[in-house]
Each structure stands twice: as C-alpha cells, then as structure tokens.
Backbone atoms as SQL, in Angstrom:
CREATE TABLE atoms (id INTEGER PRIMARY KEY, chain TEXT, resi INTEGER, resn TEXT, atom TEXT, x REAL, y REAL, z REAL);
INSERT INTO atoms VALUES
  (1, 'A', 1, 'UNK', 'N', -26.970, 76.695, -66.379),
  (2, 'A', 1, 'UNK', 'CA', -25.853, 75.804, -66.197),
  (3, 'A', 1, 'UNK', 'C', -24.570, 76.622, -66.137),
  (4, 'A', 2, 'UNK', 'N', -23.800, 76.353, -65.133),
  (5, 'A', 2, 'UNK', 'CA', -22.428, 76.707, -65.429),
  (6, 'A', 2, 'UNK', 'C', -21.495, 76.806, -65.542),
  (7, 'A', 3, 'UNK', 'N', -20.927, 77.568, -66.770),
  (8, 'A', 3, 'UNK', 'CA', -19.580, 76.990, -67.697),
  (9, 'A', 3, 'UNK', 'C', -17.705, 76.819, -66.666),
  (10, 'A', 4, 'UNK', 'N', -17.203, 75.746, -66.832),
  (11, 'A', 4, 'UNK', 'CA', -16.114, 75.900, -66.460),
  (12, 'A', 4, 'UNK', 'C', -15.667, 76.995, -66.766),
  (13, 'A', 5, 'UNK', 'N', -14.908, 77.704, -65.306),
  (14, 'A', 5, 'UNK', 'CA', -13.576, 78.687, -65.435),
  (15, 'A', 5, 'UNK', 'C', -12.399, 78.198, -65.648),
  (16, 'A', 6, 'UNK', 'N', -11.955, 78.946, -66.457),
  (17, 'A', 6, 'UNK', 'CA', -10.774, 78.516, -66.776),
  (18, 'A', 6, 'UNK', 'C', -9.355, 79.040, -66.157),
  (19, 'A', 7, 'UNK', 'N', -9.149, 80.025, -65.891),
  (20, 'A', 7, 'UNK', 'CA', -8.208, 80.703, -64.783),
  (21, 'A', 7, 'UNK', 'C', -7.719, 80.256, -63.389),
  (22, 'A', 8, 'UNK', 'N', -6.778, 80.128, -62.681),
  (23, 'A', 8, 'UNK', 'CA', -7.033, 79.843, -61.517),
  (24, 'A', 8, 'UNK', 'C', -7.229, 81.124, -60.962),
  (25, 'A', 9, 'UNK', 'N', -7.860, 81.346, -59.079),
  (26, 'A', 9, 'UNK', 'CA', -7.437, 82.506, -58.549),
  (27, 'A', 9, 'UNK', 'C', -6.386, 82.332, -57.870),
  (28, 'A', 10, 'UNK', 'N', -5.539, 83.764, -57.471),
  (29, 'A', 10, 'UNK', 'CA', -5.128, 83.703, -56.528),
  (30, 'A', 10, 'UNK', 'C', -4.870, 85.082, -55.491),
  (31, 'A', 11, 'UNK', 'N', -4.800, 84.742, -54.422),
  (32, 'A', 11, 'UNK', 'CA', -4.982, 85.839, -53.256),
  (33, 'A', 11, 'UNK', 'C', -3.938, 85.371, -52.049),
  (34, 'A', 12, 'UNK', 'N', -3.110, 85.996, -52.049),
  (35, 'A', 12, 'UNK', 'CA', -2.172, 86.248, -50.644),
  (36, 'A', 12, 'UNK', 'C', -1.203, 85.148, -50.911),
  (37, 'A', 13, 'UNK', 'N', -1.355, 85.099, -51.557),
  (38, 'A', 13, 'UNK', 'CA', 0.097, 83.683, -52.432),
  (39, 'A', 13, 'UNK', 'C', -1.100, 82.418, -52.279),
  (40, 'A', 14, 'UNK', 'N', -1.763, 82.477, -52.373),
  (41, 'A', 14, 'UNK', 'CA', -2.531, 81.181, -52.335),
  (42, 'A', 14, 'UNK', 'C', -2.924, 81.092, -53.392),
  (43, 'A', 15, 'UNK', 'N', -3.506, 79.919, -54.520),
  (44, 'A', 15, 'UNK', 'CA', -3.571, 79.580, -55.589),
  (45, 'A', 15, 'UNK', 'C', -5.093, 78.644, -55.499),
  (46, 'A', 16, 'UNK', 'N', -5.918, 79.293, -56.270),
  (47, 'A', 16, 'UNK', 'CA', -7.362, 78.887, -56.026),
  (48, 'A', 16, 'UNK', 'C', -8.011, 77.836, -57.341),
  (49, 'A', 17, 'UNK', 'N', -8.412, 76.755, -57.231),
  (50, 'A', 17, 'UNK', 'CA', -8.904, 76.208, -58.836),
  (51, 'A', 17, 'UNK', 'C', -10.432, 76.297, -58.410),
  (52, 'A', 18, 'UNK', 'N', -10.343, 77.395, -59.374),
  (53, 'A', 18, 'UNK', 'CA', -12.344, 77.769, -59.518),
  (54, 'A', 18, 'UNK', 'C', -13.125, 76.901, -60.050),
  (55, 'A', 19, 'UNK', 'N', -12.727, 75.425, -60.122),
  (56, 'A', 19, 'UNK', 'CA', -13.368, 74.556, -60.690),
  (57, 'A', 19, 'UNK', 'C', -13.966, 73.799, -59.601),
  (58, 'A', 20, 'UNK', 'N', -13.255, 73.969, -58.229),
  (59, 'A', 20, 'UNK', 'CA', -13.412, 73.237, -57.347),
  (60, 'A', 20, 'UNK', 'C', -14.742, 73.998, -56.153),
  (61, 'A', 21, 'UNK', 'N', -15.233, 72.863, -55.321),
  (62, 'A', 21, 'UNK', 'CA', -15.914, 74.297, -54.431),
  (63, 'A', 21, 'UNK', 'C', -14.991, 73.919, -53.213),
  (64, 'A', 22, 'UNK', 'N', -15.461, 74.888, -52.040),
  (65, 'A', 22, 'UNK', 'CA', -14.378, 75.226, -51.200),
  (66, 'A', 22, 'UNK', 'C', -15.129, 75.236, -49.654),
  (67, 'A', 23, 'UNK', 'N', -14.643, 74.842, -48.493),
  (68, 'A', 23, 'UNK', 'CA', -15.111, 74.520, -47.458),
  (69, 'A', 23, 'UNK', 'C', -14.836, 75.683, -46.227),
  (70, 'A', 24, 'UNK', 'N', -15.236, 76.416, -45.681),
  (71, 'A', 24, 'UNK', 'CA', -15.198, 77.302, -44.648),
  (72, 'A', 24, 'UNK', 'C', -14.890, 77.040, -43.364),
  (73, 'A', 25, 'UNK', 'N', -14.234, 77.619, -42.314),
  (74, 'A', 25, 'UNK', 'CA', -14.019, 77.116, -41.058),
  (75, 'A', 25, 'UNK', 'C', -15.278, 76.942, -40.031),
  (76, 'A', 26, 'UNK', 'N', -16.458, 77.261, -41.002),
  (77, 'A', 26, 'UNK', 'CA', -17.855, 76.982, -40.236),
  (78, 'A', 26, 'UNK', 'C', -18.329, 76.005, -40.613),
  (79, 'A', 27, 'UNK', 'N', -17.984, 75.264, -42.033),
  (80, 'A', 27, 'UNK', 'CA', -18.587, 73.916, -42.441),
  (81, 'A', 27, 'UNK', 'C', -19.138, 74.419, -44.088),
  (82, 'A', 28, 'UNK', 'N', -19.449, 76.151, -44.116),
  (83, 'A', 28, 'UNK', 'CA', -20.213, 76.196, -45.468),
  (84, 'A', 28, 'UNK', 'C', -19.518, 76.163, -46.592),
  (85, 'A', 29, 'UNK', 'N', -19.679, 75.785, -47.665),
  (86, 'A', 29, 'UNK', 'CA', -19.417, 75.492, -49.246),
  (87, 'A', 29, 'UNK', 'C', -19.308, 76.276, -49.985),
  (88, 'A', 30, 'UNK', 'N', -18.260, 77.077, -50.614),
  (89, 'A', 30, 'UNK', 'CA', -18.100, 78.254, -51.262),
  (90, 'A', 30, 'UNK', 'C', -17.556, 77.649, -52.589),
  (91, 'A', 31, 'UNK', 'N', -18.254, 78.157, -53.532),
  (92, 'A', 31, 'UNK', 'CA', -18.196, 77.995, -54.954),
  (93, 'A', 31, 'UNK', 'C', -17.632, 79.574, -55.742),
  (94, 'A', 32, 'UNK', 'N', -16.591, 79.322, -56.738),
  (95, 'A', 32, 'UNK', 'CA', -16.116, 80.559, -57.483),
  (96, 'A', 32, 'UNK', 'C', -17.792, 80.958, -58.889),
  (97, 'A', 33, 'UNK', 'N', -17.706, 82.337, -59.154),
  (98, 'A', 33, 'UNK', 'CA', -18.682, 83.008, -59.706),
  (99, 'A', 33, 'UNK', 'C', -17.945, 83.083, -60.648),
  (100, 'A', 34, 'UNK', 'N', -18.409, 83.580, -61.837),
  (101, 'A', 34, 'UNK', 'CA', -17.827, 84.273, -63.309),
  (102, 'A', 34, 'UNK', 'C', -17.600, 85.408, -63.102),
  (103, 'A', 35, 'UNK', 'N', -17.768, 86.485, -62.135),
  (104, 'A', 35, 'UNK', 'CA', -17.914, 87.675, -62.144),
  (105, 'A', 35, 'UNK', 'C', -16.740, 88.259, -60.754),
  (106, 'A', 36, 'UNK', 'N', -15.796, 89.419, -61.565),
  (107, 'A', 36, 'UNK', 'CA', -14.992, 89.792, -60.765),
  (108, 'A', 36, 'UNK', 'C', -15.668, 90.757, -59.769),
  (109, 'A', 37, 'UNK', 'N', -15.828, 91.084, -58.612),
  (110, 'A', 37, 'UNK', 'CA', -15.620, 92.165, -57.572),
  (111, 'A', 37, 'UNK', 'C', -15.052, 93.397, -57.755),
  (112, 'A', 38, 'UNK', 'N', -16.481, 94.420, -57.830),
  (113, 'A', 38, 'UNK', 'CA', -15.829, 95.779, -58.118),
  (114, 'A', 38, 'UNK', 'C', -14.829, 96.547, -57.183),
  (115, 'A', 39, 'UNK', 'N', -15.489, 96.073, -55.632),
  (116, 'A', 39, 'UNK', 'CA', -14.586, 96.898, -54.804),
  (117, 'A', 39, 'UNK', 'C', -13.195, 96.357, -54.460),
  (118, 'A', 40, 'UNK', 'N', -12.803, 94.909, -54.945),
  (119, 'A', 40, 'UNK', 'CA', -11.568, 94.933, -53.966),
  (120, 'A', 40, 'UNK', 'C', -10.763, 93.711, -55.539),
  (121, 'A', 41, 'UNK', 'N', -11.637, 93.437, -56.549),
  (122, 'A', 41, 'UNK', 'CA', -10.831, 93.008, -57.918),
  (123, 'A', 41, 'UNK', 'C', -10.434, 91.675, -57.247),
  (124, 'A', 42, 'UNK', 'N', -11.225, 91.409, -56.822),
  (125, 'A', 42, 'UNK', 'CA', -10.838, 89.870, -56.770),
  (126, 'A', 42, 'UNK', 'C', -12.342, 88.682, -56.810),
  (127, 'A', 43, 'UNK', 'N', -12.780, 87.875, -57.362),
  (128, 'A', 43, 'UNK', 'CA', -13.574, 87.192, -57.974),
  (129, 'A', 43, 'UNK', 'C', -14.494, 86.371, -57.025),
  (130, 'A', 44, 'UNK', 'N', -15.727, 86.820, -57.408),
  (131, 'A', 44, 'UNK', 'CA', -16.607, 86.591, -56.354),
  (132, 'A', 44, 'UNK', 'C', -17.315, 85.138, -56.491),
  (133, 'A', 45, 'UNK', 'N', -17.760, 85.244, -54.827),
  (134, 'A', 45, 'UNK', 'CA', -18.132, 83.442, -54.646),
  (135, 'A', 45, 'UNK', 'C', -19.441, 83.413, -54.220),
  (136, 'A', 46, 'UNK', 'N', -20.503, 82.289, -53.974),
  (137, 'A', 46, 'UNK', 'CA', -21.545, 82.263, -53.324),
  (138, 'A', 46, 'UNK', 'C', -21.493, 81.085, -52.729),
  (139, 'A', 47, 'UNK', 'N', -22.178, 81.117, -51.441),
  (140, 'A', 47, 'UNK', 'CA', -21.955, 80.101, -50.390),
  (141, 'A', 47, 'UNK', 'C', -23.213, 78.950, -50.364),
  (142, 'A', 48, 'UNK', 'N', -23.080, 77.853, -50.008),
  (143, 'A', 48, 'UNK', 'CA', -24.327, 76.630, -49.807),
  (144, 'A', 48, 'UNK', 'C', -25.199, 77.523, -48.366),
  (145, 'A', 49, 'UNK', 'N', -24.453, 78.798, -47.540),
  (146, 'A', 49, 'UNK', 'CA', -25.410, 79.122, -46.487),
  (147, 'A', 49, 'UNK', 'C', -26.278, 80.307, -46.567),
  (148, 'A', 50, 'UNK', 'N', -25.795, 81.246, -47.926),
  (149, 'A', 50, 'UNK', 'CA', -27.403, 82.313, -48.207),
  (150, 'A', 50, 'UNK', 'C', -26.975, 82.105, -49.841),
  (151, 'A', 51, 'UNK', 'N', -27.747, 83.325, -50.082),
  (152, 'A', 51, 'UNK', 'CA', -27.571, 84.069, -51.944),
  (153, 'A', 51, 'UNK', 'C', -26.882, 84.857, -52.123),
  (154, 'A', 52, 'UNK', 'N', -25.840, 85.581, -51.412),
  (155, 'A', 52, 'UNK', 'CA', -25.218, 86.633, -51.216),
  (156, 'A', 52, 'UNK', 'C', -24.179, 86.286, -51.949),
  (157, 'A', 53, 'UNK', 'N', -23.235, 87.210, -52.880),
  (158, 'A', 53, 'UNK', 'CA', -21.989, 87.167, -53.144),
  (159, 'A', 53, 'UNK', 'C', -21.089, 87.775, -52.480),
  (160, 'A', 54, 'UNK', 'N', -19.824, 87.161, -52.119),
  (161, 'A', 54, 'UNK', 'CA', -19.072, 87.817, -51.696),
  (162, 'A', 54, 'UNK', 'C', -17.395, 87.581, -52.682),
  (163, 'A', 55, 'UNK', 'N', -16.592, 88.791, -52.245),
  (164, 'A', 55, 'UNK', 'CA', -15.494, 88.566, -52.802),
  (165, 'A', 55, 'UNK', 'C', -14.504, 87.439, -52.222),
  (166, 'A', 56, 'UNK', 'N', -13.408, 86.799, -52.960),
  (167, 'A', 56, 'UNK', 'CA', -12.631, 85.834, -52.066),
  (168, 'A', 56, 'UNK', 'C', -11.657, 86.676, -51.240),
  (169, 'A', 57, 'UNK', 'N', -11.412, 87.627, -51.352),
  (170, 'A', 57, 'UNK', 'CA', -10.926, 88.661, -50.429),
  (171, 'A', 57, 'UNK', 'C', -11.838, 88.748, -49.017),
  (172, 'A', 58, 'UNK', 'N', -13.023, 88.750, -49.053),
  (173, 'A', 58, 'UNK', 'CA', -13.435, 88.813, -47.610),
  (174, 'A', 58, 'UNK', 'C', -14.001, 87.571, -47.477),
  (175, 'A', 59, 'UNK', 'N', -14.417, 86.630, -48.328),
  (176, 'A', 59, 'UNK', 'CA', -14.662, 84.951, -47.809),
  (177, 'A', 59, 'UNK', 'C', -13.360, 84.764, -46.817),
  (178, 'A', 60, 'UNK', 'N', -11.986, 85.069, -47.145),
  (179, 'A', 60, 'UNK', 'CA', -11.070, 84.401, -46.522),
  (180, 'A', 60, 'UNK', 'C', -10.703, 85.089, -45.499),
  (181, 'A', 61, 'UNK', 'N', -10.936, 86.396, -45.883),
  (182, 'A', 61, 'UNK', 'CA', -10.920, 87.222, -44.298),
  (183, 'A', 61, 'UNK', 'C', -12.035, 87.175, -43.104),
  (184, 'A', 62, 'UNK', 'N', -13.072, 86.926, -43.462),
  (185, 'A', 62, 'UNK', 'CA', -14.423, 86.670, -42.947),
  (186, 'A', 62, 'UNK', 'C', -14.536, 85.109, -42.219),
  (187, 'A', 63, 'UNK', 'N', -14.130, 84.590, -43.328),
  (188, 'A', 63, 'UNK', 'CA', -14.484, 82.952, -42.628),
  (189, 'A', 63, 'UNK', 'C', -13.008, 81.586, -43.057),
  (190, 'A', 64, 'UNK', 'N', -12.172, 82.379, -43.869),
  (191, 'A', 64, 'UNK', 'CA', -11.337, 81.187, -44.077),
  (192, 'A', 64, 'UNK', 'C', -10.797, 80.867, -42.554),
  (193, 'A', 65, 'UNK', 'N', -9.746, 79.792, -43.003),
  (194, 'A', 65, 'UNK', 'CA', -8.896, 79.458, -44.311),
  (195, 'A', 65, 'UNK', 'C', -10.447, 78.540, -44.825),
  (196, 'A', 66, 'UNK', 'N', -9.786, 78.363, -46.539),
  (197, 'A', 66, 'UNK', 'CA', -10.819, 77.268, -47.183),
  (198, 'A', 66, 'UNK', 'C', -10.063, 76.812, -47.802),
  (199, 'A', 67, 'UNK', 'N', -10.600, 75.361, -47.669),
  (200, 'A', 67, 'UNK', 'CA', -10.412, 73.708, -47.892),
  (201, 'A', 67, 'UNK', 'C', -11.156, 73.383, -49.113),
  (202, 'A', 68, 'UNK', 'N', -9.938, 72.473, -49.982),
  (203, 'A', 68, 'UNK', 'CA', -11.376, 72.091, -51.192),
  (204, 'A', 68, 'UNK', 'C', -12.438, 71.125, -50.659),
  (205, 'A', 69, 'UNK', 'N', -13.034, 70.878, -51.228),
  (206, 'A', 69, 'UNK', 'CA', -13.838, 70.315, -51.144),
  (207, 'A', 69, 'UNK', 'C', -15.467, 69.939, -52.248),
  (208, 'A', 70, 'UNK', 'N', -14.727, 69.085, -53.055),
  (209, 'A', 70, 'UNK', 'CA', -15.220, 68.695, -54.338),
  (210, 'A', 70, 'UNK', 'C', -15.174, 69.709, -55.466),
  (211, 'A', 71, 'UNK', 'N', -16.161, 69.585, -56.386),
  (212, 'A', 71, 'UNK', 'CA', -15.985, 70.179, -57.510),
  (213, 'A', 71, 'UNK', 'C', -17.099, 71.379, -57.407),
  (214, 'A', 72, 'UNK', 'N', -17.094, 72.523, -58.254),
  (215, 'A', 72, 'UNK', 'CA', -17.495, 73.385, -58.159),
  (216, 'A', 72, 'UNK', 'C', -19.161, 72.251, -58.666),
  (217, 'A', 73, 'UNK', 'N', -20.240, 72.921, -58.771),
  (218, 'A', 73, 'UNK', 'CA', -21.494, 72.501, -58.694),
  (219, 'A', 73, 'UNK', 'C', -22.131, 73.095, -60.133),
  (220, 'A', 74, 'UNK', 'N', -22.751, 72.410, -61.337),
  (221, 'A', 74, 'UNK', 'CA', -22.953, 72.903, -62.681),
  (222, 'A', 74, 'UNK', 'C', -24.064, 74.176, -62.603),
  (223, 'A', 75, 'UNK', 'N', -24.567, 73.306, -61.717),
  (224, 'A', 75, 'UNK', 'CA', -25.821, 74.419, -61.675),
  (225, 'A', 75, 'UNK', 'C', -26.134, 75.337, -60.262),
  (226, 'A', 76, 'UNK', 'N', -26.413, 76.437, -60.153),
  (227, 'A', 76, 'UNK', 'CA', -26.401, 77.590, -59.371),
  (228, 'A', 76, 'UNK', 'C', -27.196, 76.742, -58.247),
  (229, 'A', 77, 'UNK', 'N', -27.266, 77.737, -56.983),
  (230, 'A', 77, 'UNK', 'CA', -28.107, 76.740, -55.390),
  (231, 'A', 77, 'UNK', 'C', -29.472, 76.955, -56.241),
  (232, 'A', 78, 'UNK', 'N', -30.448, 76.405, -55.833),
  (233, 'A', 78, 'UNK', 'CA', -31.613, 75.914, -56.005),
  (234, 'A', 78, 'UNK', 'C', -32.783, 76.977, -55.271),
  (235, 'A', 79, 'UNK', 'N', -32.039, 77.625, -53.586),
  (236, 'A', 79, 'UNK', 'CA', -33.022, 78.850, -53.186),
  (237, 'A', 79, 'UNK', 'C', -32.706, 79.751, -53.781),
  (238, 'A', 80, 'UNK', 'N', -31.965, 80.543, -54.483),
  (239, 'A', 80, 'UNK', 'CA', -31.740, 81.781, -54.871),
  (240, 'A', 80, 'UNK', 'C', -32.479, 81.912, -56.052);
C-alpha cells in the first residue's frame, strides 16, 4: 500500500501535488514514487503504460505537459 507524500514537487516553476496522478500528452497516467532520482534529483514516477521509473524531469521532457488527473492510486499497477 502506498503512504501519502507529503511534499509537493516542483520543476521549472511548476508546482506538482504528489498526491494526485497525472495525465500525459499521449493519454498515459503518471503517478509520483517515494523515491528521489539519482541522476537528475528530481522524484521519480511510474506510468499506467510499462514498470519503468522515470524522473519528472524527463516525464515532462519526454511526454509532458501533464494534467492532473485524479488521485494518486494506494496501491502500486498490478503488472509490475
């Protein structure tokens, strides 16, 4: 199960509530992780479209902008 974050993020003046999950310009669902990103220090996410983590530094460079879109999800995806 997992625990509310309590922090918000933020990246490029944008202001992130890791409570929420987050919508991609492709349609996929990005949820905030507990765990910061070694290479670039900014707090990593996993998507409704693999198992992969990525940082919100390259979610938003990769595929933003992102849109909320509901609440973050208690429990981890179900294939991974």
């Amino acid at each position: 199960m997992r625990a509310p974050l309590e922090d918000p993020a933020t990246f490029a003046g944008i202001t992130y509530d890791m409570n929420c999950a987050y919508e991609d310009r492709n349609g996929d669902v990005w949820f905030f992780e507990d765990t910061i990103n070694a290479q670039d220090d900014t707090w990593n996410m996993s998507s409704s479209a693999d198992c992969y983590l990525n940082s919100l530094a390259d979610v938003i460079l990769h595929w933003g902008p992102l849109k909320p879109h509901g609440h973050r999800p208690h429990h981890g995806p179900e294939q991974c």
